[in-house]
N, C-alpha and C positions, 0 to 999 in steps of 0.2 A: 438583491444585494449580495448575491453569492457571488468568490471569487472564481466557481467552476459554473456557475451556472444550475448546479442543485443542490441541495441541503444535503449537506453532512456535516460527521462528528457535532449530532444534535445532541446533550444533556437527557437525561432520563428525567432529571424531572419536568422541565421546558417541553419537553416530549407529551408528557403526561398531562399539562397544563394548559398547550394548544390545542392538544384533543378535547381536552374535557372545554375549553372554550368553544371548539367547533360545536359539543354540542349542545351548551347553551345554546349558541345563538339561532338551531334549529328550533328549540322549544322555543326561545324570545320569539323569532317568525311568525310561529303558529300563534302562539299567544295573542300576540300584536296586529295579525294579519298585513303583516309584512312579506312583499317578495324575497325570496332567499336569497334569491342575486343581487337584490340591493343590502342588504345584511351590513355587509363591510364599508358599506358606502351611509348608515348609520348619521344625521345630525342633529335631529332632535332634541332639546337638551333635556328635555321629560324622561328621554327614552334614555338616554345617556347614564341620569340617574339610576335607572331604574333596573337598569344591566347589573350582574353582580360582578366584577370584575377580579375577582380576587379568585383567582382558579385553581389553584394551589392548597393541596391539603395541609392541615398543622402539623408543625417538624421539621416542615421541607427547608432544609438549609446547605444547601448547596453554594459553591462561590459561582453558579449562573446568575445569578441576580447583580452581581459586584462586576463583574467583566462587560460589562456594556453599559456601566454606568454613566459616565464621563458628560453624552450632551444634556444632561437632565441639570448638573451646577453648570456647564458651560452656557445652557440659555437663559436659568434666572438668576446670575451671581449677582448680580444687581439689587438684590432682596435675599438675603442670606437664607433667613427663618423659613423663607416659603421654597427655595431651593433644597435646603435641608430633609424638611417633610418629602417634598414628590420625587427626593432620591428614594428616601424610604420605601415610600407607595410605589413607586418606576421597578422595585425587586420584591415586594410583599406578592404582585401580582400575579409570580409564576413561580415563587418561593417563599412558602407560608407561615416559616418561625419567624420568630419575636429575632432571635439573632439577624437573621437576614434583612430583617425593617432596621436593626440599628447600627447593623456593620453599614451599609448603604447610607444610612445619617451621616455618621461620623465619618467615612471616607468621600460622601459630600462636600462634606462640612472643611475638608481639609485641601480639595480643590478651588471648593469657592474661595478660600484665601488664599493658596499660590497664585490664584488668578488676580486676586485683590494685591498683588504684592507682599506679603508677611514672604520672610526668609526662612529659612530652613531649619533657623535653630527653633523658632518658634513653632512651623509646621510642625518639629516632633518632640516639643514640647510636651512633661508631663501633665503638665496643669493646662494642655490647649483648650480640653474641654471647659474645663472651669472657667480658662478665659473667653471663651466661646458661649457661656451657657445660657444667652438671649439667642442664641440661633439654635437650640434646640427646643426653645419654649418652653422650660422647665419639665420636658421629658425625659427621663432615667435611662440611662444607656442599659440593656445588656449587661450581667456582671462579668462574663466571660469578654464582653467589647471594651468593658469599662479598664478592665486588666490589661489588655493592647493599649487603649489610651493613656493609662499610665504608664507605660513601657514597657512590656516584657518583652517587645520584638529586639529590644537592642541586646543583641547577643554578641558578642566578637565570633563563637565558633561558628555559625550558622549553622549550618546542618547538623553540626555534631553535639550544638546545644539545643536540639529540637525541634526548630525550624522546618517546616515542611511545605510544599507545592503542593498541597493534597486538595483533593475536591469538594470537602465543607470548609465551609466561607471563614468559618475565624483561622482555622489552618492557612488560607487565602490572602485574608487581611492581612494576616501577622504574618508571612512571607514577604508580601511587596510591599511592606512597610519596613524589613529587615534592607529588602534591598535598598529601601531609596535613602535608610539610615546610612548603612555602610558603603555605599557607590561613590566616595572619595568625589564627591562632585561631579560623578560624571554616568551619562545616563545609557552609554554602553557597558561601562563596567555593572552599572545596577542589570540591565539586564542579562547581563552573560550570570552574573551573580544568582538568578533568580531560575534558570535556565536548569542548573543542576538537579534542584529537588522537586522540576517536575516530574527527573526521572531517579528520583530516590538514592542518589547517589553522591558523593561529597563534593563539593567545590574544588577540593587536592585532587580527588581524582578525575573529574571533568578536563580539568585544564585547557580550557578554549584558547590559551594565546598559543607562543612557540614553544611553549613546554611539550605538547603533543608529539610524540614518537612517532613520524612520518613512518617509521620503518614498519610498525606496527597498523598504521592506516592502510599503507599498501598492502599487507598481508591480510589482515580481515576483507580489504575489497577480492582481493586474488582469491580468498575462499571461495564468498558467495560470484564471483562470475565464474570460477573455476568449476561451480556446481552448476553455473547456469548452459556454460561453453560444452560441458559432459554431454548434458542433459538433449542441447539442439543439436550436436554428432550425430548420434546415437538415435535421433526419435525415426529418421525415416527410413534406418533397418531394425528396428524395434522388431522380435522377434523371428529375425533369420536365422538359421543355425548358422553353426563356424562353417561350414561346406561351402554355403552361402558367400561367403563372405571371404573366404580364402580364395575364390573364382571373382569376385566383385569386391576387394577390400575398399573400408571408408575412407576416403584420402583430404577430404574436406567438406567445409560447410555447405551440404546443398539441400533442397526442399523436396516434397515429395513424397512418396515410399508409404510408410505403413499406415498416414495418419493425413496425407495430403496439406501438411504444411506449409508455409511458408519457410526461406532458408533464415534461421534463427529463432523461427519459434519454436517456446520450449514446452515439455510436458506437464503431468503429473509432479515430478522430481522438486521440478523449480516453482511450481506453485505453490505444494505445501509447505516448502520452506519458506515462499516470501509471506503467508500466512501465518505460518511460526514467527517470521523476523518481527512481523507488526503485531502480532500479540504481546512479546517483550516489551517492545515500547509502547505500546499502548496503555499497559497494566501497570510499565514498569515494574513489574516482578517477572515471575514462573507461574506463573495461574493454566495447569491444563485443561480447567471447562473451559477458558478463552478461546485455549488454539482448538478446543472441539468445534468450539460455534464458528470458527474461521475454516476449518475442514468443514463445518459444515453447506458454508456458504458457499464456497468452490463446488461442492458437490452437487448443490441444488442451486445455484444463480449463477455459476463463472469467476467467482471470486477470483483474482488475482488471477485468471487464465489467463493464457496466449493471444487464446482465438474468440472469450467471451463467454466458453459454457464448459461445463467439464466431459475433461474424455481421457481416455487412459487409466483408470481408478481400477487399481489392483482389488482383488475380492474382499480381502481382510481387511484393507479399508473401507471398502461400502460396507461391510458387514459392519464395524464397529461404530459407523458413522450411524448406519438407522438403528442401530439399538443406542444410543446416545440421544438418539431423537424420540424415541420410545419412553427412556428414564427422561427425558426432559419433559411430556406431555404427562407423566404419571407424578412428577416432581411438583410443576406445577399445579395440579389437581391438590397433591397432598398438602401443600403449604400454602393455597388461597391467591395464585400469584398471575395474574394476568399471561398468558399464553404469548401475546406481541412482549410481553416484556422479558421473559424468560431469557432471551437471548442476552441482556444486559444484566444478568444475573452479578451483585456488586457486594453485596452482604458475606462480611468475613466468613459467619456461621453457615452460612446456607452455603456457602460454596466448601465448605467443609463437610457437611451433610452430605454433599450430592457426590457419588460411587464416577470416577471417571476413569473407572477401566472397563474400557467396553468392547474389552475383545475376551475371545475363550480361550483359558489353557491349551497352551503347545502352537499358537499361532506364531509362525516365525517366517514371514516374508518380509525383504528386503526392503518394504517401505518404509518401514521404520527409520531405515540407515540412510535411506535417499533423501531426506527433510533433514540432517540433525544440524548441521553446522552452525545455526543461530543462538542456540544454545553453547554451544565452547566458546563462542564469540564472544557473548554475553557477559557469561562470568568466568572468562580467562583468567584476572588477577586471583579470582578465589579456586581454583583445582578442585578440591574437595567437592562445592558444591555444583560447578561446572557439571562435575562428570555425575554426579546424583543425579541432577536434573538431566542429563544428557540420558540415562538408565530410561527414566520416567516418563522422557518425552517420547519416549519409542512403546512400552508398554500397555498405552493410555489406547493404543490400537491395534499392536500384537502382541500378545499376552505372555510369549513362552520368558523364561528364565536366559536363554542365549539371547535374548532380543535385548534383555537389560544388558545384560554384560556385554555385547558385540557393541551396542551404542555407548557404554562405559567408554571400555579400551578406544575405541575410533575417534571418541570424544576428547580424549587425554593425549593423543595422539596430534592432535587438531591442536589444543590447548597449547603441546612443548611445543609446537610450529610455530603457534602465535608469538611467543616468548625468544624464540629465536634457538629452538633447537637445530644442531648439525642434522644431516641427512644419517650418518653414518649411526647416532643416537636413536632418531627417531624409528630405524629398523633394527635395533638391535636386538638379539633374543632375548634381553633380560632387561627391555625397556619397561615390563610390569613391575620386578622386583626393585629397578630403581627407584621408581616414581609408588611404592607400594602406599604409604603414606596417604597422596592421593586416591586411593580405591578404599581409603576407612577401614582396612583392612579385610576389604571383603572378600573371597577368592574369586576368581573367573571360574565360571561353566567350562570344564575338559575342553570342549569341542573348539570356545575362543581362547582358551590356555593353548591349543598346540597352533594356532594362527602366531597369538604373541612370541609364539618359540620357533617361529619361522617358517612354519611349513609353506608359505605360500615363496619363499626362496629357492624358485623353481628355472633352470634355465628354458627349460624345453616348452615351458607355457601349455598351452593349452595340451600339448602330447602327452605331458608329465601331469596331468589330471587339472590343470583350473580351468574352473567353468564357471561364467558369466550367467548363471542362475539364479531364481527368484529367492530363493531358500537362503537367509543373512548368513550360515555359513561361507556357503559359493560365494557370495557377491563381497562380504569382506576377506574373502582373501582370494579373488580376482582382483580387487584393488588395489588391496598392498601390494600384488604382482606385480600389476602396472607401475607402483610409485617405484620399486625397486627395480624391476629392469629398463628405465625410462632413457637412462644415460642424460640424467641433466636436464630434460628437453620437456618439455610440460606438452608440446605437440605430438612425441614419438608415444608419450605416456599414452594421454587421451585414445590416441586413434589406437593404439594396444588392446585399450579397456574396450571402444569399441568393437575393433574385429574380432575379438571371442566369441560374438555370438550371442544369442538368444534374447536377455535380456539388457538389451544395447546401451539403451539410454541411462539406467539405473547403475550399472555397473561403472559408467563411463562420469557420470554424474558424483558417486561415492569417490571415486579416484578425482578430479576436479576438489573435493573440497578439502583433503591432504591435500592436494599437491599444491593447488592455488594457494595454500596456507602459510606451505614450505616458499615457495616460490615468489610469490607477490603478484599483484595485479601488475607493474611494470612489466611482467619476463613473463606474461601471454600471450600468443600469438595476435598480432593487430588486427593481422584480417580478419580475424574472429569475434573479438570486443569491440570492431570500428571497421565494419566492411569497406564504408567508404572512403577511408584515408588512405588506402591503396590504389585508390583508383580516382580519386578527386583532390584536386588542391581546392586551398580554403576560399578562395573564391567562389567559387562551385559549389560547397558545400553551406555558403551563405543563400546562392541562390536557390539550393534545391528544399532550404528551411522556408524561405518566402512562401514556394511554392505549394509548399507542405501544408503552411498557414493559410493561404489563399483557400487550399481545397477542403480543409477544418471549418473552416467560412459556410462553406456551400452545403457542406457534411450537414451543420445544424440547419440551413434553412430549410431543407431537405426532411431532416427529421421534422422540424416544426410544423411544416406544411403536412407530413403524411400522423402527427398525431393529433394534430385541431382539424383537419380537414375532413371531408367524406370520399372515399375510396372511389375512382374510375372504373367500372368494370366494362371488358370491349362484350358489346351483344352484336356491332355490326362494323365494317373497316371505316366507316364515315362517324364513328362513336368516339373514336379512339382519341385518349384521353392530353388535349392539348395544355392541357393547366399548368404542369410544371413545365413546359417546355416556354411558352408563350411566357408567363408570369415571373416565373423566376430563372429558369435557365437560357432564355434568351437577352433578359435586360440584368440579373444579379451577374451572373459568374461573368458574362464577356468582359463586364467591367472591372471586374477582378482580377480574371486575365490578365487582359490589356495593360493593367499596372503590373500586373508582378510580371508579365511578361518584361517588358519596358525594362524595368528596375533590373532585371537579370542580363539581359542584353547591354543594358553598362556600365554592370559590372565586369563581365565577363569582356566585353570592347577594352575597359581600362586595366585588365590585368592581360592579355595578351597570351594568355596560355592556353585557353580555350579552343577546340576545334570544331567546336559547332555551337551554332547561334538558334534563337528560334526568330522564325519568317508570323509573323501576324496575317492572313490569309485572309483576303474579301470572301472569296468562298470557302465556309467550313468543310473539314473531312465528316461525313456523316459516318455514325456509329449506331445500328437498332442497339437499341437498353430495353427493360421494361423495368418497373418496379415490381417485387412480388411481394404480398402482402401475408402470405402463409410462413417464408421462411429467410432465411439469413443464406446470404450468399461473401465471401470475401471479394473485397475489391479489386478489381481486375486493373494491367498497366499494359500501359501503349506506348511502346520505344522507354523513355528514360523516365515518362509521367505519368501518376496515377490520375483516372481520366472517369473511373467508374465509380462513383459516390455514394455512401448508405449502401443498402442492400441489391442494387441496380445487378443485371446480369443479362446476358444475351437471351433476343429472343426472335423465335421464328413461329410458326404457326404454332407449337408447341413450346414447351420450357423442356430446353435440352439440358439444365442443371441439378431442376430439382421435379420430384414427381408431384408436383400441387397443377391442381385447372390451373389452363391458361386464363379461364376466368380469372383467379385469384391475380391478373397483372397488369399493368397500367401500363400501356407502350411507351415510349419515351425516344423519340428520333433524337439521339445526343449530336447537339452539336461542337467540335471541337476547333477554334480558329487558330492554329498554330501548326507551323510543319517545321523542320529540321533545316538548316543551311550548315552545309559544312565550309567551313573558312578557308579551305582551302583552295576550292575551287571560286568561292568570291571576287567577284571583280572588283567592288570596291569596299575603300574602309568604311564608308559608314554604317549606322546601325540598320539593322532590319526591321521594318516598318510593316 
């Protein structure tokens, strides 16, 4: 019942609750002498009984028990009292306080009458319950539920009279009961209304209609793609010198070079910042154990990677990353706390308790500076606490004093961009002592006081000393160099900050999230945020989504088939393994083809702009594949289609990709039934068959 197909953004205690029913129902098993594999398949009504079903330890009050309420009155509205109850028991089950049995009552209790017809003045009536109180069976609400049922949701300020979207359930109730009080009859305003304080923030300042400052949308997107546009420059001459690259300058987006990329995917850079960006909203605060455990997950699983696994990780960040993971294993020992759960670490206290600077005095490499921009984004309206947190999100992994302060300054810098600073402001020598106010009057570190004062206002560039270096000196004031000798042009910048040298991507990546800030996402180059809109009209670009989908299609069967299945291994050439060819890629994909093939040919017939058609072929072009079971290969493309699925790669008597046994590969004769017509040579109009 998932919308991607696996479980995410699961609840901690729902989490906690189906484990521990997992392992009941091994001990029921045993107990019962029952097969494990019939377990879930359970009808007995003896045995039914005799299951505990309440998994959930006492306290657990969480609003997961209330968010999935709704079919429990919608199947017994017809019986009020007993609706009421198995709302209750439908959330006790995996959420064990007394709260949680009565907020589920009474917000039962309040569907089963929308549904019965009662109108709205009555649904939030204070005396519902009273009028109500044969459908709770003379059971006592909650005095904290009983206070909601009285009224206290009806606030006129919402958020600013306390009203919260928070994660225990009366905070929960008494939110969506504000909204559906105050939603003016109308069940989009309730929700936009409700929308705000799940990210803790005001309803004035949300502003979902056309109050929104487009001007200010554009700019926060122009940050983060300006950071991301750096970042894919810059990754496939990632540590060339300027010699390098003064003989081979970067002139545009291509793949390759130091990491074997694809042309657009990004590093390191744009990872940890989309890790940062979802930590903000995620927590809705500043929480830096969050963004640890999201560093950490890129480190050790691909988190937000490019390519699915991490590569690029500067020293000072792996360093600070396993000593993070060191006070997490020592953390949990000392305060009793399950080791799988450490990672959702939620407790105000305990996330106070726990040290999240996990790097050593005097660390100051430039990673720091390459992730920051989510944080100026964040809390632009507020400066002061922007650029605090801007200090802090750099610190928590390089430790030195220039690392807070270079993140300060760049942050604040980012921040007048957001607001609609001039260019001529935002580099001015005395853009500190303007904006002093905002730094709380802390001084800058010398080393970022003579950047603020212009030293990087160099005409001669790299001749006149800037260097594209690891060290957050260099690298914030190679950037400002790029913003300032840019002439306007966010394309002259970038590739500036690239051909410096050395540290390509990082450098090019820092400059991107000024500039994009200054700039806007509008005034980036297209080819670079939208490769294909230079080279595709929309027609095309419908077709080549189809086909995209078609091959998504095949991607899971693919997976499906090689994690339920048992692995092919070739011992002889008459072994060789026909399963996926026969079963699925000779009867799923053709037919998938066939239609999206179809579907694109008239499209492209009916728009008339197209110079080449695809031919549907009796005979396929044959392509050796194999599947290999030891490693990851990226997907390979044939003319304009990606043709090579999962992990699939060329093979010949050997694996010319990767160094695993040929053992470890299943051959796969791909068949592909489509070839190329160009229209122009076409002799007639119709479509190609």
């Amino acid at each position: 019942m998932s919308s991607t197909g696996h479980c995410f953004d699961i609840g901690a205690a729902t989490q906690q609750s189906i484990q521990e029913f997992e392992k009941r129902q091994n001990k029921f098993a045993h107990d019962h002498d029952i097969l494990l594999d019939q377990m879930d398949s359970l009808s007995d009504y003896d045995l039914l009984q005799a299951f505990d079903v309440n998994c959930s330890k006492d306290g657990v009050a969480g609003n997961g028990a209330l968010m999935r309420l709704a079919p429990v009155p919608l199947f017994f509205y017809r019986r009020p009292e007993l609706a009421v109850d198995y709302s209750g028991i439908s959330g006790q089950i995996t959420h064990g306080d007394e709260k949680a049995y009565d907020a589920c009552r009474y917000y039962g209790a309040l569907i089963v009458a929308a549904i019965q017809g009662e109108d709205k003045k009555k649904l939030t009536s204070n005396t519902f319950y009273d009028d109500h109180r044969e459908w709770f069976v003379n059971k006592k609400l909650h005095s904290d539920i009983m206070t909601i049922a009285q009224g206290s949701y009806k606030k006129q300020g919402g958020y600013q009279d306390g009203i919260r979207g928070k994660g225990y359930i009366v905070n929960a109730l008494e939110a969506a009961l504000w909204a559906f009080w105050s939603d003016g009859d109308s069940f989009e305003t309730g929700a936009l209304k409700a929308k705000p304080d799940e990210f803790g923030i005001s309803e004035k300042d949300y502003a979902p209609s056309s109050n929104i400052n487009d001007d200010i949308v554009d700019r926060i997107q122009g940050s983060m793609f300006g950071l991301a546009v750096g970042d894919a420059l810059g990754a496939h001459v990632e540590f060339r010198p300027h010699s390098y690259l003064v003989a081979n300058p970067v002139k545009d987006l291509i793949g390759g070079g130091t990491w074997g990329l694809q042309e657009g995917q990004f590093t390191d850079d744009t990872s940890m910042a989309l890790c940062l960006a979802i930590s903000l909203i995620a927590c809705q605060d500043f929480v830096p154990y969050d963004q640890l455990v999201r560093y950490k997950w890129w480190y050790r699983y691909g988190y937000m990677s490019s390519t699915g696994h991490c590569f690029d990780i500067g020293a000072a960040t792996r360093d600070s990353i396993q000593e993070f993971e060191k006070r997490q294993r020592k953390f949990a020992e000392d305060h009793s706390i399950p080791f799988d759960q450490i990672d959702f670490l939620s407790n105000r206290d305990l996330l106070q308790a726990f040290d999240v600077k996990c790097s050593q005095e005097g660390v100051a490499g430039n990673g720091a500076l390459m992730r920051l921009v989510p944080v100026p984004i964040f809390f632009f309206r507020c400066p002061t606490v922007a650029l605090e947190y801007s200090g802090i999100s750099g610190t928590i992994t390089h430790g030195d004093k220039k690392v807070y302060d270079a993140c300060c300054y760049y942050g604040a810098l980012i921040v007048a961009a957001l607001r609609g600073a001039t260019k001529e402001k935002l580099l001015s020598k005395t853009f500190y002592q303007d904006h002093f106010e905002w730094f709380g009057d802390r001084k800058l570190h010398p080393e970022v006081m003579t950047i603020a004062r212009g030293s990087y206002q160099k005409l001669g560039g790299y001749a006149d000393g800037i260097r594209g270096k690891g060290y957050i000196i260099n690298a914030l004031e190679a950037a400002l160099w790029a913003f300032w000798s840019d002439e306007d042009s966010f394309e002259k910048g970038v590739l500036n900050a690239v051909n410096l040298g050395d540290d390509t991507d990082t450098t090019a990546a820092i400059y991107g999230q000024l500039a994009g800030a200054y700039y806007g996402y509008k005034k980036l180059p297209t080819k670079w945020i939208d490769p294909r809109a230079s080279s595709f009209d929309p027609h095309e670009m419908k077709c080549e989504k189809s086909w995209l989908i078609s091959m998504q299609g095949v991607k899971l069967l693919l997976y499906w088939i090689r994690q339920t299945g048992h692995p092919y291994f070739i011992r002889q050439s008459v072994q060789r393994a026909k399963y996926a060819q026969l079963e699925i890629l000779q009867m799923i994909r053709p037919i998938m083809e066939t239609i999206r093939n179809i579907l694109r040919n008239q499209i492209l017939y009916n728009s008339g702009f197209a110079h080449e058609w695809i031919e549907l072929h009796p005979k396929p072009i044959q392509r050796p594949s194999a599947i290999c079971y030891s490693c990851q290969r990226p997907i390979q493309q044939y003319r304009n289609f990606w043709i090579v699925s999962d992990s699939l790669h060329e093979f010949r008597d050997q694996c010319e990709r990767c160094s695993c046994d040929p053992k470890q590969h299943v051959q796969v004769d791909y068949q592909l039934g489509f070839d190329m017509i160009n229209r122009e040579n076409h002799q007639s109009d119709e479509l190609a068959t």
